[in-house]
C-alpha positions, 0 to 999 in steps of 0.5 A: 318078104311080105307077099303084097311085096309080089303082087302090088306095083303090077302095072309094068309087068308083061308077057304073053300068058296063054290060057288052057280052056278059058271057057268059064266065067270065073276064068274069064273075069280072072283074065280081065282082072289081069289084063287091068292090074298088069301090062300083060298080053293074054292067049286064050286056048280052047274049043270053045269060042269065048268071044260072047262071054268076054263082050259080055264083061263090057271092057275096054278097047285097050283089054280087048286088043291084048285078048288073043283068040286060038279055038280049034276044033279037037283038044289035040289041037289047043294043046299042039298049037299052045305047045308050039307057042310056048317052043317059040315064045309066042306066049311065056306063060302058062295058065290053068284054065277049066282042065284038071291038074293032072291034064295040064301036068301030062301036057307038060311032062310030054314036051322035055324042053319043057322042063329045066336041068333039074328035072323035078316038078314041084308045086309052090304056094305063097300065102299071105296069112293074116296071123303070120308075119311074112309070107310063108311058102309050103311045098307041096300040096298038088303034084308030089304025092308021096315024095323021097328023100331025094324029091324033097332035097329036088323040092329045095332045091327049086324053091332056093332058085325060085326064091332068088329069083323073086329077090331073097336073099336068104331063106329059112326051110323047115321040115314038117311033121307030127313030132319036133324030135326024131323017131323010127315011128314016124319015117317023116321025122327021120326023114327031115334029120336027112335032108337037114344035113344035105343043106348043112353047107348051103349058105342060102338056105337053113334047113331044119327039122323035123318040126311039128307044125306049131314050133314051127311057125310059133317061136313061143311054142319052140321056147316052151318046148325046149326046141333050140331053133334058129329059125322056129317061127320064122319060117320063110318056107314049109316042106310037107311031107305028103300031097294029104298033109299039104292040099289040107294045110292049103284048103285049112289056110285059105278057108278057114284063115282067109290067107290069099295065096299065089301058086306056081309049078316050078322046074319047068323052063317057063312060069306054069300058073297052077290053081285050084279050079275053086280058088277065088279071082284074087288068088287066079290074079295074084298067081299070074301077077307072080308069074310074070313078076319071075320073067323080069 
């Protein structure tokens, strides 16, 4: 699958995303953006009241009567407000404003029907990196810090139903680590042989590794290695295995390759849009305009 294949044709998607501490610039102009590219409906939370900064953008009337406004007084407020928007689908979208990472998880994590029968979060980002011939998906580089066996199968498993749900209809996984072949030295590379074998019957998926990072998106770099692969470098999805080797995969792809990306968390029961408070409006946009492309 290409990634413009997500993020182009946009203006039919709607939903309602509610916006967690909207009270930047950045996030702002992303919101406009969205309201343009999309048929979406924004909620914005905060404490703030960002009324000023939003008329400064000059939009249209037709933006601003999609622009809902919920401002109180304490934090505890926004969260309880948004937390009960989101019980009863006021807003079927949730969007990482200015607030950490870890706030937003600790919001989810309070509220159990918030997270689906799988009981596992992970973060999901989808890149488009001009070097590579479709769109590569890597998990996980911002919530899973050091994650088992079991969390990584948990991981699988959430991408295999995101991924169907988006319109794959099979998908190749590889297991990431510093050595294409199996050794006790490096508990990764033993790892991947595990967790290979829990997909062996999955017809959906293909799962392989260990992979080092060239064999695994270079088939010439598999061939002259002597790895026999069916799926070196052509990857549809990477599994990293530490939160160290995956946010530096990420920073690396979008820095220095330019790659756009669009990144959600998954195993919740509502589309979560989680970005870095660095990452550039296109990528805040495109993350949304995935989102809302999951609700259809």
């Amino acid at each position: 699958m290409q990634f413009q294949t997500l993020v182009s044709d946009s203006k039919s998607l709607s939903g309602n995303i509610g916006v967690l501490f909207a009270d930047d610039e950045l996030i702002i102009s992303a919101v406009i953006e969205i309201l343009k590219q999309t048929n979406t409906h924004v909620t914005l939370y905060g404490i703030k009241d960002p009324t000023e900064l939003i008329r400064s953008f000059n939009i249209d009337g037709d933006f601003l009567n999609r622009i809902h406004l919920r401002t109180y007084k304490e934090k505890e407020m926004v969260y309880h407000k948004c937390a009960a928007d989101l019980k009863d689908s006021t807003i079927n979208v949730l969007m990482k404003g200015n607030v950490s990472s870890a706030e937003i998880l600790s919001f989810i994590l309070q509220h159990k029907s918030f997270i689906d029968e799988n009981n596992f979060l992970n973060h999901i980002a989808c890149f488009e990196i001009p070097s590579y011939h479709k769109m590569l998906m890597i998990s996980d580089v911002a919530l899973n810090i050091s994650p088992s066996i079991d969390d990584r199968i948990k991981m699988i498993n959430n991408i295999e139903r995101f991924s169907k749900n988006i319109g794959y209809s099979h998908l190749n996984i590889g297991l990431l680590s510093s050595v294409e072949k199996p050794t006790s030295k490096i508990p990764s590379s033993i790892d991947a042989v595990e967790i290979s074998m829990h997909f062996s019957n999955d017809t959906f998926v293909n799962v392989e590794g260990p992979f080092a990072f060239d064999n695994a998106i270079d088939k010439e770099s598999a061939i002259e290695k002597g790895i026999e692969s069916e799926i070196a470098g052509d990857l549809d999805a990477l599994i990293v295995p530490y939160l160290d080797v995956g946010n530096t995969l990420y920073k690396s792809l979008t820095y220095f390759a330019h790659a756009k990306v669009a990144s959600l968390i998954l195993g919740t029961t509502f589309p979560v849009i989680l970005t870095s408070r660095a990452d550039t409006k296109e990528n805040k946009v495109n993350s949304a305009i995935l989102a809302l492309r999951t609700l259809l």
